[in-house]
C-alpha positions in Angstrom: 0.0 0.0 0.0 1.1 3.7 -0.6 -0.3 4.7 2.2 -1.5 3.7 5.7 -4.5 5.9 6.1 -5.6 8.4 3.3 -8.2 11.3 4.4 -10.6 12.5 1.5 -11.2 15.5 2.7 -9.2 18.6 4.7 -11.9 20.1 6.5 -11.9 20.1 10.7 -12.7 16.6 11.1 -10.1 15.8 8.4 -7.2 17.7 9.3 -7.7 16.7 12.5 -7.9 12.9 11.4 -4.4 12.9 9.5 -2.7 14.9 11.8 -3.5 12.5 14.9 -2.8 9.1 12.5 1.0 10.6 11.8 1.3 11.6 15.3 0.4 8.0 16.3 3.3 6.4 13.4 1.4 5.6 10.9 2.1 7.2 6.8 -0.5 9.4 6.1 -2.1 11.2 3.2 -5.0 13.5 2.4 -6.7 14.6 -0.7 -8.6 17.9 -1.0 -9.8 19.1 -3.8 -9.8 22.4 -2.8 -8.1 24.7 -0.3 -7.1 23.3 3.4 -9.6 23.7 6.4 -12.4 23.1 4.4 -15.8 25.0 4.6 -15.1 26.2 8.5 -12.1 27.2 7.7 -12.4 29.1 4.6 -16.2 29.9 4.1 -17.8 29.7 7.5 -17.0 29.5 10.9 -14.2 31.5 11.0 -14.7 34.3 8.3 -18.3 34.5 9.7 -17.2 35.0 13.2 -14.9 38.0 12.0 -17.6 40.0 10.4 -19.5 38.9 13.6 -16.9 40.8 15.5 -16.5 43.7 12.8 -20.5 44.3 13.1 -20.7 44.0 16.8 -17.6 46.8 17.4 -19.7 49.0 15.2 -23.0 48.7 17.1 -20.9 49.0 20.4 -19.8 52.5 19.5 -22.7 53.3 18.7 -23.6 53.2 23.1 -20.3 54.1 23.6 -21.8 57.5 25.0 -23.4 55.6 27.7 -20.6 55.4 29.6 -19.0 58.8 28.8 -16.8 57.8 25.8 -17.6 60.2 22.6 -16.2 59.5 19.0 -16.9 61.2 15.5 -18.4 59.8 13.0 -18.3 55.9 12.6 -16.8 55.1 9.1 -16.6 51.4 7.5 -14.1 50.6 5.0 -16.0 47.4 3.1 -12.8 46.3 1.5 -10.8 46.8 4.3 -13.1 44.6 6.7 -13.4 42.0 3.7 -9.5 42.5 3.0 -8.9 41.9 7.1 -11.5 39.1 7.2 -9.4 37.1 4.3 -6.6 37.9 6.1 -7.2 35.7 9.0 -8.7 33.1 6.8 -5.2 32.9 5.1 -3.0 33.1 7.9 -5.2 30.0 9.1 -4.9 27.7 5.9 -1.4 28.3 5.8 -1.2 27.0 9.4 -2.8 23.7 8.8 -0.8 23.2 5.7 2.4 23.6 8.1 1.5 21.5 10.5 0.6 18.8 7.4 4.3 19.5 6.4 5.9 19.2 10.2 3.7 15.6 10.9 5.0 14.6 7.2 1.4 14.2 6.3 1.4 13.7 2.4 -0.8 16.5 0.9 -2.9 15.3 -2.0 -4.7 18.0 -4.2 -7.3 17.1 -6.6 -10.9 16.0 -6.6 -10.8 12.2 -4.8 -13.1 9.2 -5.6 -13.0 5.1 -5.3 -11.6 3.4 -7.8 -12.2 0.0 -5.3 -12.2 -0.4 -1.8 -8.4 0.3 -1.1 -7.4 2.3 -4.4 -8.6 6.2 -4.4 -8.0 8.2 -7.6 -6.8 11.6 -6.8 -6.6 14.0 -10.0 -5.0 11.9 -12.8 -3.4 9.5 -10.1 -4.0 6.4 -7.8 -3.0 6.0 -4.5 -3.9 2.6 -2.6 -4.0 2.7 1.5 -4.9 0.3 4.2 -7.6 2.3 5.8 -9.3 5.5 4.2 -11.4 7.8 5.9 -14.3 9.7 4.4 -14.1 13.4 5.3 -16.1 15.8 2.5 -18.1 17.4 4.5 -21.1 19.0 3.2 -22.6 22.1 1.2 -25.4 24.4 1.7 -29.3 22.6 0.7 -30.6 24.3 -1.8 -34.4 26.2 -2.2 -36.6 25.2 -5.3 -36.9 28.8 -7.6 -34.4 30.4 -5.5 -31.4 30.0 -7.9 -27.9 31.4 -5.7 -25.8 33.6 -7.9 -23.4 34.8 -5.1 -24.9 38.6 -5.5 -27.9 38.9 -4.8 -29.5 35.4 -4.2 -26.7 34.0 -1.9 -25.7 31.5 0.6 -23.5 31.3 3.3 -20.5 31.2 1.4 -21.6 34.5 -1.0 -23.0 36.1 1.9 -19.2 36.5 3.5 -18.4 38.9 0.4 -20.2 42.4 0.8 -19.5 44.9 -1.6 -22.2 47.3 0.0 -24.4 46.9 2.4 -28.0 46.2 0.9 -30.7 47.9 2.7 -33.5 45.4 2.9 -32.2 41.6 3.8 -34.3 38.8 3.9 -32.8 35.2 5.7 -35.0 32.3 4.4 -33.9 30.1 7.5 -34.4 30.7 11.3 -30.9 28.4 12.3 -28.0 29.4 13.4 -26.4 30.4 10.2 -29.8 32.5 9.2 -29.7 34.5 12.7 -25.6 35.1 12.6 -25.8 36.6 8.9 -29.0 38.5 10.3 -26.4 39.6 13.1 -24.1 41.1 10.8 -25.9 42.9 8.8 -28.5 44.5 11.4 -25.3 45.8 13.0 -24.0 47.0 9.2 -26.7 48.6 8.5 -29.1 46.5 7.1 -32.9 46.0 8.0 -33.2 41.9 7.9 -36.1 39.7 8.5 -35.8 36.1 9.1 -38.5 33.7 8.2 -38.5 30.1 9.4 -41.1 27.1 8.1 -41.2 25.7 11.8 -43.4 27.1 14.6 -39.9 28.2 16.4 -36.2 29.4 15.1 -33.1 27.2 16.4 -34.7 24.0 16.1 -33.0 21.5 19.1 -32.5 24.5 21.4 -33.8 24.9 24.9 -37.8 26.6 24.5 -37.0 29.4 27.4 -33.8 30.2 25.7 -35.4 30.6 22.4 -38.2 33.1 23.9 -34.9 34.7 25.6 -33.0 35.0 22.4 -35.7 35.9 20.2 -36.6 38.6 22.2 -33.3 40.3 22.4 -32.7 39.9 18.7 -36.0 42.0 18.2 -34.6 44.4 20.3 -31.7 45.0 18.0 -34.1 45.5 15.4 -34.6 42.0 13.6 -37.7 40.9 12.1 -39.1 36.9 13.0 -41.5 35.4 11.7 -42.2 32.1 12.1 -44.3 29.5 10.5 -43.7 31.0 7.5 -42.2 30.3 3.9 -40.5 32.0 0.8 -42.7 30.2 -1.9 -41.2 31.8 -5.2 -38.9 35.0 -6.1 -39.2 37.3 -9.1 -36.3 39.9 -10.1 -37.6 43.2 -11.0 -34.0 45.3 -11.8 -32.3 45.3 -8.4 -35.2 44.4 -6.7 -36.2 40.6 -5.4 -39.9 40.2 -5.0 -40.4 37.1 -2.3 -43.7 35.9 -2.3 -43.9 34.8 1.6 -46.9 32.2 3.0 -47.8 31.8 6.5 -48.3 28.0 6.6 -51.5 28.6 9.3 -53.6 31.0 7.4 -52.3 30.4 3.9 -51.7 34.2 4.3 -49.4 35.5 1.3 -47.8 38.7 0.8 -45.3 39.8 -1.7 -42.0 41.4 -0.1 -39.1 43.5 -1.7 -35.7 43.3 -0.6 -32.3 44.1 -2.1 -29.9 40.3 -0.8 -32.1 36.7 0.0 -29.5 35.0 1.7 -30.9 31.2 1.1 -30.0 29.4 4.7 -32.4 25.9 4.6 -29.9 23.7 6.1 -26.8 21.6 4.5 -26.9 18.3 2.8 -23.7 15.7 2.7 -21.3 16.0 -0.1 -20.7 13.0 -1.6 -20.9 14.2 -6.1 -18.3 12.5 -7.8 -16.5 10.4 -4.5 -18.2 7.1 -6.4 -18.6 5.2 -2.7 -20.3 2.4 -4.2 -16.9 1.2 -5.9 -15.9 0.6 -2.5 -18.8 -1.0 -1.0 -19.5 1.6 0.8 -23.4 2.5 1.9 -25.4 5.4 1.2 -28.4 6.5 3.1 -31.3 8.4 0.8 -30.3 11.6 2.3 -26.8 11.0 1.4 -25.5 10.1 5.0 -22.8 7.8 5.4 -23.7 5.5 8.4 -21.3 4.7 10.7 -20.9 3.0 14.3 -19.2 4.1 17.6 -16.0 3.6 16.0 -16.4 5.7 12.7 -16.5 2.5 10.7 -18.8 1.9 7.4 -20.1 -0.9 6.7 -16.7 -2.1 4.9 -14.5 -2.3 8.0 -11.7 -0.4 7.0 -13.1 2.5 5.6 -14.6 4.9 8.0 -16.8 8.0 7.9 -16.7 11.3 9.9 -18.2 14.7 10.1 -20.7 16.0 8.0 -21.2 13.1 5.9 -21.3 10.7 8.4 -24.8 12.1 10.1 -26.2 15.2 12.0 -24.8 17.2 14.1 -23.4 18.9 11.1 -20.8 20.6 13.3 -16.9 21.4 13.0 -15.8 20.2 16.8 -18.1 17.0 16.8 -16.1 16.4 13.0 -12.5 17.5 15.2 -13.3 14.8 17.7 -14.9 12.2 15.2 -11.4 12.5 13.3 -9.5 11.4 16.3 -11.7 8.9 17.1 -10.7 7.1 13.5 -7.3 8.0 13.6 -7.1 6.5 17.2 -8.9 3.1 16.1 -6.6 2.9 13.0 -3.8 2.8 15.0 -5.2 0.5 17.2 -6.3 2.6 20.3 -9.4 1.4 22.1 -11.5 4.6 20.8 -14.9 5.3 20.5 -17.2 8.4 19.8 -18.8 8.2 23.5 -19.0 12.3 23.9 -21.7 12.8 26.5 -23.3 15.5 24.2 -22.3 17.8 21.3 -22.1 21.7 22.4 -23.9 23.9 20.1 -23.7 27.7 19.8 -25.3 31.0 17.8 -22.3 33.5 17.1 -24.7 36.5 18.0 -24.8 39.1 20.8 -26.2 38.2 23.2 -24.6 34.6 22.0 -27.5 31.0 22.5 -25.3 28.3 23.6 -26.9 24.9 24.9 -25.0 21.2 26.0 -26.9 18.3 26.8 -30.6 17.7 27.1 -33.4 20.4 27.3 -36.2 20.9 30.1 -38.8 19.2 27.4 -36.1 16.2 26.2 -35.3 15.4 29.9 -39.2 14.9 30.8 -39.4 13.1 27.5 -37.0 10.5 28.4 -38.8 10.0 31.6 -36.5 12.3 34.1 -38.2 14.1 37.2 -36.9 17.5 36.6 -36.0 20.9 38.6 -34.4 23.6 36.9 -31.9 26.7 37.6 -32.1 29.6 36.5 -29.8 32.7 37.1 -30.6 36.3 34.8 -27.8 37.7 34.0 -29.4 41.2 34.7 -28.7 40.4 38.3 -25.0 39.8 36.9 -22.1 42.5 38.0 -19.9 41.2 35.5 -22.6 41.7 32.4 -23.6 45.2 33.9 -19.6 46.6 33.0 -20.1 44.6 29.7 -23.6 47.0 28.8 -25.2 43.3 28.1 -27.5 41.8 30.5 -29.8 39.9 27.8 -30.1 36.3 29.0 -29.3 33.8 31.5 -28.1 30.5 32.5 -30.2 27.6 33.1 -29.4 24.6 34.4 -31.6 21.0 34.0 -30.9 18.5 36.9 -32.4 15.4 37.9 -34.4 15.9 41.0 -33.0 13.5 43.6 -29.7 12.4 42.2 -29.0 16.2 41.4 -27.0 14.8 38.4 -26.8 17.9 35.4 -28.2 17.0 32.3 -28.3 19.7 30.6 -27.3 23.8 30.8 -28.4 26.9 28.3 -27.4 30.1 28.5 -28.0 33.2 26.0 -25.5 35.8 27.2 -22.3 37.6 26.7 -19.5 34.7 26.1 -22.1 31.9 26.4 -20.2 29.8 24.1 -16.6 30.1 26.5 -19.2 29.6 29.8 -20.1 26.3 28.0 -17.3 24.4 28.6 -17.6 24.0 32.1 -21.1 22.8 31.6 -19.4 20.5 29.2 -16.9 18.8 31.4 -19.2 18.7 33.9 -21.8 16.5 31.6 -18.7 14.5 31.0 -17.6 13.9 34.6 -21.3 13.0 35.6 -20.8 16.2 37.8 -24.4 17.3 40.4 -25.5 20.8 40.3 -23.6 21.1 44.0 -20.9 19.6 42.6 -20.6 22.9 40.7 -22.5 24.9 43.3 -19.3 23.9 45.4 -16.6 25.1 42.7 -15.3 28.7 43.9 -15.3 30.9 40.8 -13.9 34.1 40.2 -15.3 37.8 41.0 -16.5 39.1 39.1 -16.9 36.8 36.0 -20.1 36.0 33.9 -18.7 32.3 34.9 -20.6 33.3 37.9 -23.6 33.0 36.9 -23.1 29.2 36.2 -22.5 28.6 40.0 -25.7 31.1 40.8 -27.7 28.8 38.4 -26.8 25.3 40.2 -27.4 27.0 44.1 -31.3 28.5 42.1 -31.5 24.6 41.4 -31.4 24.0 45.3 -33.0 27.9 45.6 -30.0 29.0 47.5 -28.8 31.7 44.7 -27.5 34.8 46.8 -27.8 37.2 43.9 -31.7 37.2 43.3 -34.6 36.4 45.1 -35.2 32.4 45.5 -39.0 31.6 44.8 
């Protein structure tokens, strides 16, 4: 064989896959057909997360006065924030492409498919290796009569290049990526509304959190509007006429707006990687299905990330990628996370681990919640942003956590302790307990576990 393990793919989970297998000894390759660090890298978490930061410094100045500090007039510089944006992107890919070269991981460019079960075609060449992992992520679903061309119909990729900032914005999806590109261009400048088909926005996340988050991004001057869809969209110059539906009433009116961003979900990419030469299975949706071990149904060829099954998420493809690596090298490894973090980039940021109050009493748990606002929060008062709280889910009697939420200033940092403690099977006075700094927003964890037990000092117990 060429190669002990070839990676298809050079996103999070892939990276992250070939990097661990040449740490562990064995010869390693991966194919991308494109540039390093995949769709994260290069056209969404991280590019989006700059113009997050861009918008939010803007709107900050803007209350700036609040607190006795006066500037002149705010200018933006679109191709300098888009020029500084790239910047980081670049700085980034060249990174992973270093450390590919210092772990002697064999970079393979060139679109990758089967040829047979241990021979991959790369370009105009064939590579054979022992065990290949599956790594191509996904790409942006697509709307019927909604056709993206980048510029004014766009998805998440064409909606990271502004050129100006379009007045009107509609966001025909109410997930995380339709509410973080709402984000940045409320705080350009932009009036946005967000329409999702469901009777809620952020599908998965905890119901109090959503009414939380929703109402703070109303504040900042979003539109929602929920059970509702974009059923077709005529061009009229510069103008896009969205015919909208509320799905109850069968309501429709006809909208103008100047950018759709198109934000239904992702599907798996699998076009041209020919699995069936290899044996390997393919759902209808296009997942590839895999056990505890990352392992298709042919043994040595595994599947992570993206392709192999929701949650379409970079760090739950990071840790998937170790997790193959690890079993290729013969590690006793397994994908046993307790639960998969997931956050929304905004400001106040939605950030949730484990099980909500409804999935807890689904599964058959007696419940008792904690809950600590964050206007009762020092810490967020000197940060102008007391939108939110943290809630905590615990199982009455055991006191074992099951699940926390927060929507608040750095909810996605505050999560990790929430994490770990999932992890470590940790009790709400386990973390009660735990002496935290003052004054932190990390606080506010601890205040939420002593509400469980209604011993917070900070607000009134009821």
């Amino acid at each position: 064989m060429d190669f002990d393990v070839l990676v298809i793919g050079a996103g999070p989970g892939g990276y992250h896959a070939a990097i661990r297998a040449a740490q562990l000894g064995l010869k390693v390759a991966c194919a991308e057909m494109d540039k390093v660090g995949g769709v994260c890298l290069n056209v969404g978490c991280i590019p989006t997360k700059a113009l997050l930061h861009a918008g939010e410094q803007l709107a900050a100045s803007r209350h700036a006065a609040d607190f006795g500090l006066t500037f002149g007039e705010t200018r933006m510089d679109i191709s300098k924030l888009m020029g500084w944006k790239d910047g980081i992107v670049k700085k980034l890919t060249g990174g992973v492409s270093s450390l590919f070269k210092a772990n002697k991981v064999t970079h393979l460019i060139g679109q990758a498919s089967f040829v047979d079960a241990n021979t991959v075609r790369v370009g105009d060449k064939t590579y054979t290796a022992s065990s290949i992992i599956i790594a191509t992520g996904s790409e942006p679903a697509r709307l019927p009569g909604f056709d993206v061309d980048q510029d004014r119909v766009v998805d998440s990729t064409g909606a990271l290049t502004i050129t100006e900032v379009p007045e009107r914005m509609l966001a025909i999806g109410g997930g995380v990526i339709g509410f973080e590109f709402a984000h940045v261009y409320t705080n350009l400048g932009s009036k946005v509304k967000v329409i999702e088909f469901l009777p809620n926005v952020i599908p998965g996340a905890d119901a109090d959190a959503v009414r939380e988050f929703t109402k703070s991004m109303k504040k900042q001057g979003i539109e929602i509007a929920t059970s509702t869809k974009a059923n077709k969209l005529e061009r009229k110059g510069n103008e896009l006429h969205v015919e909208i539906e509320n799905v109850q009433t069968g309501e429709k009116t006809t909208e103008v707006y100047d950018r759709v961003l198109v934000a239904v979900g992702r599907r798996p990419r699998t076009a041209g990687l020919n699995p069936e030469a290899a044996g390997v299975q393919v759902t209808d949706r296009g997942f590839i299905t895999v056990d505890r071990q990352q392992r298709t149904n042919v043994p040595h060829i595994y599947a992570i990330g993206d392709v192999a099954g929701n949650p379409m998420l970079a760090h739950k493809a990071m840790k998937e990628g170790l997790v193959a690596a690890e079993v290729i090298a013969g590690k006793p490894a397994e994908q046993d996370a307790v639960a998969i973090p997931g956050v929304v980039y905004t400001s106040p940021e939605l950030a949730w681990v484990g099980l909500t109050e409804a999935e807890a009493k689904e599964k058959g748990f007696q419940v008792k919640t904690g809950v600590f606002p964050l206007s009762a929060s020092g810490r967020a008062m000197t940060l102008q942003s007391t939108d939110g709280f943290v809630k905590m889910v615990v199982e009455e009697g055991t006191d074992l956590l099951l699940g926390v939420h927060i929507v608040g200033p750095h909810a996605s940092d505050l999560l990790g302790e929430a994490g770990l403690a999932l992890e470590m099977a940790a009790t709400a006075t386990d973390i009660a307990l735990t002496v935290h700094a003052h004054p932190t927003l990390g606080e506010s964890v601890l205040e939420a576990a002593e509400a469980v037990h209604k011993q917070a000092i900070h607000i009134m117990n009821r």
